[in-house]
N, C-alpha and C positions, 0 to 999 in steps of 0.2 A: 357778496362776501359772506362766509361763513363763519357763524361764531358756535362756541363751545359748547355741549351739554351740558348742564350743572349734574354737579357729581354729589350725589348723598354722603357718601364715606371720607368726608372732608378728616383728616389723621389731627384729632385734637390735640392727642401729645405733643405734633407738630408745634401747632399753635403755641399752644403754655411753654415748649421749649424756649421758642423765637422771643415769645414778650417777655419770656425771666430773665434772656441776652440780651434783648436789646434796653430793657430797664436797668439790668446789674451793671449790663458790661460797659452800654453807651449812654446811661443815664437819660435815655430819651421814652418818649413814652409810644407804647404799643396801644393800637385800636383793633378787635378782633371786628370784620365784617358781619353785618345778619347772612343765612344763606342764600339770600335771596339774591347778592351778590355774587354768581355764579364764578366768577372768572379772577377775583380777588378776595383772598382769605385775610387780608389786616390793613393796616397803614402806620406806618412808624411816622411821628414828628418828632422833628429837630431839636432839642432843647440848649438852649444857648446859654451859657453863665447861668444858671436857671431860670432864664426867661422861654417862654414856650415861644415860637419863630411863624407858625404857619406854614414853616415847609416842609411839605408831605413825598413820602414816597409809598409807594405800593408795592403790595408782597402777595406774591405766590408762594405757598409753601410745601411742599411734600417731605413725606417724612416715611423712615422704613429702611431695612435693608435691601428691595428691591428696588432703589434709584441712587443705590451707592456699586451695583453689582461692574458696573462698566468702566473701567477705568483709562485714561491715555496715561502719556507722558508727564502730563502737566493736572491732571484732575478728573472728573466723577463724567459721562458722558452722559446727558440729557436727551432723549429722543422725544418729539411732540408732533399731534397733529398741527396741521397748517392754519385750523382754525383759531386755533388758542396763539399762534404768532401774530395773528392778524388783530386778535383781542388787545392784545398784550403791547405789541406794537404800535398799537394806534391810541392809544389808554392816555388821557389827559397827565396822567401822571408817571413819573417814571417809574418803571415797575423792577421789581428783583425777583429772580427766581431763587428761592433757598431750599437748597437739602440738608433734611434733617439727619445727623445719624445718632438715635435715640439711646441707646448704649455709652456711646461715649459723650452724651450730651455736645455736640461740634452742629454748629452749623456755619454750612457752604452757603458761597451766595454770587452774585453775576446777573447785571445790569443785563435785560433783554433789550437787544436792539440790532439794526442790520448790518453790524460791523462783527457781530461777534457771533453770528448767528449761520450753519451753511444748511442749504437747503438739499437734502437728499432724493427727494422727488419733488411729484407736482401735489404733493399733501401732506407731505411727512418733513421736518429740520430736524437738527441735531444743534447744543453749544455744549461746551467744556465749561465744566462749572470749577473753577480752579481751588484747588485743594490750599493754598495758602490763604484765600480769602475766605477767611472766619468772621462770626460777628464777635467781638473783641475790641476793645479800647485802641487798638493800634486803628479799627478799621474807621474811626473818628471823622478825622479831613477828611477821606475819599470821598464816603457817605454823604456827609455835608456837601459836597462840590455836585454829589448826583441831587439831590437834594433840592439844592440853587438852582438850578437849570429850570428855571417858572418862572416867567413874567410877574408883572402885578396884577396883570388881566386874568392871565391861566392862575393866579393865585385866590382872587376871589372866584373864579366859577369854581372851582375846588371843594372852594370853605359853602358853597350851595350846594353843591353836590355830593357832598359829605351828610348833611344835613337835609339829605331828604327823606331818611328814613322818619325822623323826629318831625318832619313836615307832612308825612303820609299819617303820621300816626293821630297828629290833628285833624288829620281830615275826615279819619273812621273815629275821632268821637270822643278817644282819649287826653289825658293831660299830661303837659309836659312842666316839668317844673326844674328850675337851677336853686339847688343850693351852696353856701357859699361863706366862707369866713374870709374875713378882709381886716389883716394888721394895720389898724389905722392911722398907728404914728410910726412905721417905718418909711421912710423913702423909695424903699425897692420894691412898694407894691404885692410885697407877700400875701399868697392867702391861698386858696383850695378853692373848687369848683367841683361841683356833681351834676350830673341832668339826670333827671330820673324819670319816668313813664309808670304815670297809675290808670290802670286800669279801669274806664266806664261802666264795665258792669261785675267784676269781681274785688273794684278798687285796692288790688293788688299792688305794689310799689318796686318797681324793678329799676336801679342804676346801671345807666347805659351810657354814662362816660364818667370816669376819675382821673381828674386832675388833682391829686393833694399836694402839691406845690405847685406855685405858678408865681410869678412878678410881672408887675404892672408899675415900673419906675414914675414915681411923680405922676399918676392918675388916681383918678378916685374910681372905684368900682361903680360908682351910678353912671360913668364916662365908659368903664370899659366895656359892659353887657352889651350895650345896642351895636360896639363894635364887633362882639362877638359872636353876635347873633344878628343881622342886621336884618334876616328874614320874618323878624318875628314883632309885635307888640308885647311889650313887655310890664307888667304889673306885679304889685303885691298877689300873697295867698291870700286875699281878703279872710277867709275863714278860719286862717294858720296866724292872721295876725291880730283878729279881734281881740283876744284879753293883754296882747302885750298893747295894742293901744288904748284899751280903756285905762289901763291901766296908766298908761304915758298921759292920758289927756287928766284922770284926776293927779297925777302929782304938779301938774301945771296949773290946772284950775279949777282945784279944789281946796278946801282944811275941813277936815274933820272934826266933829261938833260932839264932842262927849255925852252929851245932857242928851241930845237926842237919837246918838249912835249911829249917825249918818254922814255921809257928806252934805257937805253946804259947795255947790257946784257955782262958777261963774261961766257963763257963755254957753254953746252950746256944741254939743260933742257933732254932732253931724255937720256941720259949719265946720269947727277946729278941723274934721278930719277929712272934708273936701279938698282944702287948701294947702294940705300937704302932699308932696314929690310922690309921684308914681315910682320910682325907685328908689326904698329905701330900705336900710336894715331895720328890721323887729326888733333887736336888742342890742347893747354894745356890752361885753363882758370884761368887768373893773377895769370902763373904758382906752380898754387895746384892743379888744376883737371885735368887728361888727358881723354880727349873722342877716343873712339875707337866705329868704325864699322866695321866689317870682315865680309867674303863672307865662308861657310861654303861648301867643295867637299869632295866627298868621297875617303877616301885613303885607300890604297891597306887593311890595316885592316877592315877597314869597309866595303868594297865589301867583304870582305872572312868571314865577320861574317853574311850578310844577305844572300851569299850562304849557311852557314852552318845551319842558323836558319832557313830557307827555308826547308833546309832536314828534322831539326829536329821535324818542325810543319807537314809537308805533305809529306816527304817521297821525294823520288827519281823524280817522276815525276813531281815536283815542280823548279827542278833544269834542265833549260838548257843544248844542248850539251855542248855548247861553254864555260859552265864552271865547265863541268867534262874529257872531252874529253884529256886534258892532264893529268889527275891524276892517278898517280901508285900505285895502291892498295897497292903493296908488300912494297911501301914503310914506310906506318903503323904499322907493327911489327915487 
């Protein structure tokens, strides 16, 4: 089977078109892909009541007056090679093809798949991108129902395969960090989520996903991370958090001694601060906001899934001895 060339000239306006619609219009949140993801430029999630859902759909998008020039009866006509249906079609996720028309700010859209799809040769389809479906607040339910169409299985390989760029990025050396405010006395689990990627040897700090609203009903955020991330070990910024706990451990167990301008300490600081939760916030703000910074590693899941997603892109010779050299075939069947 043939897959797609990755195309340099990926139409940005494209892009920032689709996430200002699918944020304004459907209040859902846009993911833009790295390029390295040749055959998917985003991912739109679900957002429910403002709860974020996990269900993902994936977006093609082109943009320009030269994918509006063909019109039928009923909308925009799309010609592709047969690689890119084959991508596109077989994509763990459901995918939409969107046209952009950048002028009038509209974007077209249309589930790819073999119902709505007619093949013109032995390399070349065509679909009808239908001129009534916009992304727009009416286009809500549909969306959602293309959306649903994932198991809980296809739901978690998703949320890994999402997440492998931030698992690759551990692996050459850099850090991954979640930051995070969490409304501690509401019940709907309010709060914002950031990841961000600093750089090893320029220690540069670049945000690679925004989430500024999120709920977590009735959970505590030290519950919700490991569900979020379940590829990952998860800790303090030890280094981001040392003065806000020195600081936490003398109001506990210390008084200050005037005569001699010092603290008078009881116990000891590296004990007190063994003994406390690997996930927790640095500070609570006039205790209603807890801030959190975590240091994101990969755990033993997530090294066994970019071994296997290794095999599954490039085969055997993509995977190391050292991490097939114990494994027992027989043990498989």
């Amino acid at each position: 089977m043939n897959l797609p060339k990755f195309d340099h000239n990926k139409g940005s306006k494209g892009v920032n078109l689709v996430e200002k619609k699918v944020m304004d219009e459907l209040g859902w949140i846009f993911r833009e892909q790295p390029t390295q993801d040749y055959g998917i430029d985003g991912h739109i999630e679900v957002v429910d009541d403002e709860y974020v859902t996990g269900r993902l759909i994936a977006v093609q998008i082109k943009a320009g007056n030269s994918y509006l020039n063909e019109e039928s009866n009923s909308g925009y006509v799309f010609r592709g090679k047969i690689e890119h249906y084959h991508y596109w079609s077989n994509h763990s996720l459901p995918v939409l093809l969107i046209l952009c028309d950048l002028e009038k700010e509209i974007c077209y859209w249309e589930k790819i798949s073999e119902d709505n799809v007619q093949f013109t040769s032995d390399s070349n389809w065509k679909v009808v991108i239908p001129s009534i479906q916009v992304i727009t607040r009416a286009a809500v339910s549909t969306l959602k129902e293309i959306a649903e169409n994932t198991t809980e299985y296809g739901r978690r390989l998703n949320q890994l395969v999402l997440a492998r760029r931030w698992m690759d990025e551990l692996r050459e050396g850099n850090k991954v960090i979640i930051e995070s405010d969490e409304w501690i006395n509401k019940t709907s689990g309010r709060g914002s989520i950031f990841v961000k990627i600093i750089d090893s040897r320029t220690e540069e700090e670049k945000t690679v996903l925004e989430w500024p609203m999120v709920s977590f009903p009735f959970q505590s955020y030290e519950d919700v991370f490991p569900n979020l991330f379940p590829w990952a070990h998860i800790t303090v910024d030890e280094a981001f958090y040392e003065e806000y706990d020195e600081a936490e451990f003398l109001s506990e167990n210390a008084v200050w001694d005037k005569e001699a301008g010092d603290y008078i300490v009881f116990g000891e600081y590296q004990e007190w601060n063994s003994n406390r939760p690997k996930i927790r916030p640095y500070t609570t703000h006039s205790g209603e906001v807890a801030s959190y910074r975590l240091c994101l590693e990969l755990n033993q899941l997530g090294n066994s899934f970019l071994t296997l997603d290794n095999y599954l892109r490039s085969g055997l010779q993509n995977i190391s001895d050292d991490n097939t050299k114990n494994i027992d075939p027989t043990r498989w069947f």
